[in-house]
C-alpha positions, 0 to 999 in steps of 0.5 A, a space after each residue: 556978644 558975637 562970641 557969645 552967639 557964635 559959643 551958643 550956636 555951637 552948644 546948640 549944633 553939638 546938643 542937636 548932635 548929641 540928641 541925634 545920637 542919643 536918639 539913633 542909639 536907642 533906637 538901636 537898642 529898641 530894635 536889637 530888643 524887639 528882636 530878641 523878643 519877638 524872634 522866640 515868640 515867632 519860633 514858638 508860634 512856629 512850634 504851636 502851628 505845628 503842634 495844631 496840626 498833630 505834628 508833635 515831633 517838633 522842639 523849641 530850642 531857645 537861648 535868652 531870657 529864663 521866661 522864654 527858656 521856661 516857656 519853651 521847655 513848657 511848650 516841649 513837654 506839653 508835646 512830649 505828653 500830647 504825643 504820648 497820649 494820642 498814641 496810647 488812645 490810637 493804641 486803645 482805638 486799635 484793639 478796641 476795633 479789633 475785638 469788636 471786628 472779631 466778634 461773632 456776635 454783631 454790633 453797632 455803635 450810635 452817637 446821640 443823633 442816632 448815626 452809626 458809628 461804628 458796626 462790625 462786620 457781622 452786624 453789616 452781614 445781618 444787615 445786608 450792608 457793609 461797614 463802609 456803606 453803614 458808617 456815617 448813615 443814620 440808624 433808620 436808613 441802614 435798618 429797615 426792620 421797625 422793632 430795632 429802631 423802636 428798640 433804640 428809641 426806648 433805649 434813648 428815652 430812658 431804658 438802661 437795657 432793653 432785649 427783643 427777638 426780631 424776625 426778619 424776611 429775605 425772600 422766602 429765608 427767614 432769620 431770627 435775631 436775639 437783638 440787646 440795646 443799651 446806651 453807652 455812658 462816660 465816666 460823667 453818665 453822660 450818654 455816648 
C-alpha cells in the first residue's frame, strides 16, 4: 500500500508537471500567434493613419498569412489610386482657377449659404474688394449693390438663369454692369 501511494504521488507530481508544461507550451504558442496576428494589424493601421492624413506615399509591406497579404496590397492599391485621384482633381482645381483668374469678365462663385467662394480678381475689382477679403464672407456683405443680391435669390428659388443691367455710384463716377446669374449643378442636378 505505501507503494501504491508513493507510485500515486509520482503519477500525480509528473501529470501536475506534464499540465504545467502543457500549459506553458500553449501559452507560448498563443502569444507567438497573437503577434503574427496582431503585428500586421498594427503595420496597416500605421498605414490607414498615414493614408488619413493625405500621406499616400506610404506602403505595407507584409509577410504571413494570404488574407493579410490580400489586404495589404488592397490597402496599397486603394492608395496608389487615392493619390492618383486627388492629383488629377488639384490638376483640375488648377487650371480651373486659372482660366476663371484670367477672365476679363468677372466672376463669383456661391456655395448654397450664399458665402462666396470663389471670385476673380476682376470681380474683386468691380466690387472694391479683394479676393482675399471676399472669399469665406457672405455675398450681402461683399455686395452691397441690392439689384445683385436680389438677382441671386431669384436664382436660388428657381430661376435657371437670370440677366439685369445695374448701375453702381462711386462718388460722382458712375459704372454700368451687364451682371448674369445662374446656378451651378452636379452630375445628380443638385445645385452647387
Amino acid at each position: 500500500l505505501v507503494q501504491l501511494n508513493h507510485n500515486f504521488r509520482a503519477i500525480r507530481r509528473h501529470a501536475i508537471q506534464a499540465f504545467a508544461l502543457s500549459l506553458a507550451i500553449a501559452f507560448l504558442l498563443a502569444l507567438i500567434l497573437s503577434h503574427r496576428i496582431s503585428r500586421p494589424l498594427k503595420v496597416m493601421t500605421q498605414a490607414a493613419r498615414h493614408f488619413a492624413t493625405g500621406d499616400f506615399n506610404m506602403r505595407v509591406h507584409l509577410t504571413g498569412s494570404s488574407e493579410m497579404l490580400s489586404l495589404a496590397d488592397s490597402m496599397n492599391w486603394m492608395a496608389a489610386q487615392l493619390d492618383e485621384r486627388i492629383s488629377t482633381i488639384k490638376q483640375q482645381q488648377c487650371e480651373m482657377q486659372a482660366i476663371i483668374s484670367s477672365m476679363e469678365e468677372g466672376v463669383v462663385a456661391l456655395d448654397t449659404s450664399n458665402i462666396i467662394i470663389s471670385i476673380n480678381h476682376a470681380a474683386a475689382a468691380m466690387l472694391n474688394t479683394t479676393v482675399q477679403d471676399a472669399v469665406g464672407k457672405m455675398l450681402e456683405e461683399v455686395v452691397q449693390h441690392q439689384t445683385l443680391c436680389n438677382l441671386v435669390r431669384e436664382v436660388r428659388n428657381g430661376s435657371s438663369m437670370l440677366e439685369a443691367d445695374v448701375t453702381t455710384h462711386e462718388g460722382n463716377a458712375m459704372r454700368y454692369f451687364q451682371v448674369r446669374a445662374t446656378t451651378l449643378r452636379s452630375g445628380e442636378k443638385r445645385m452647387i
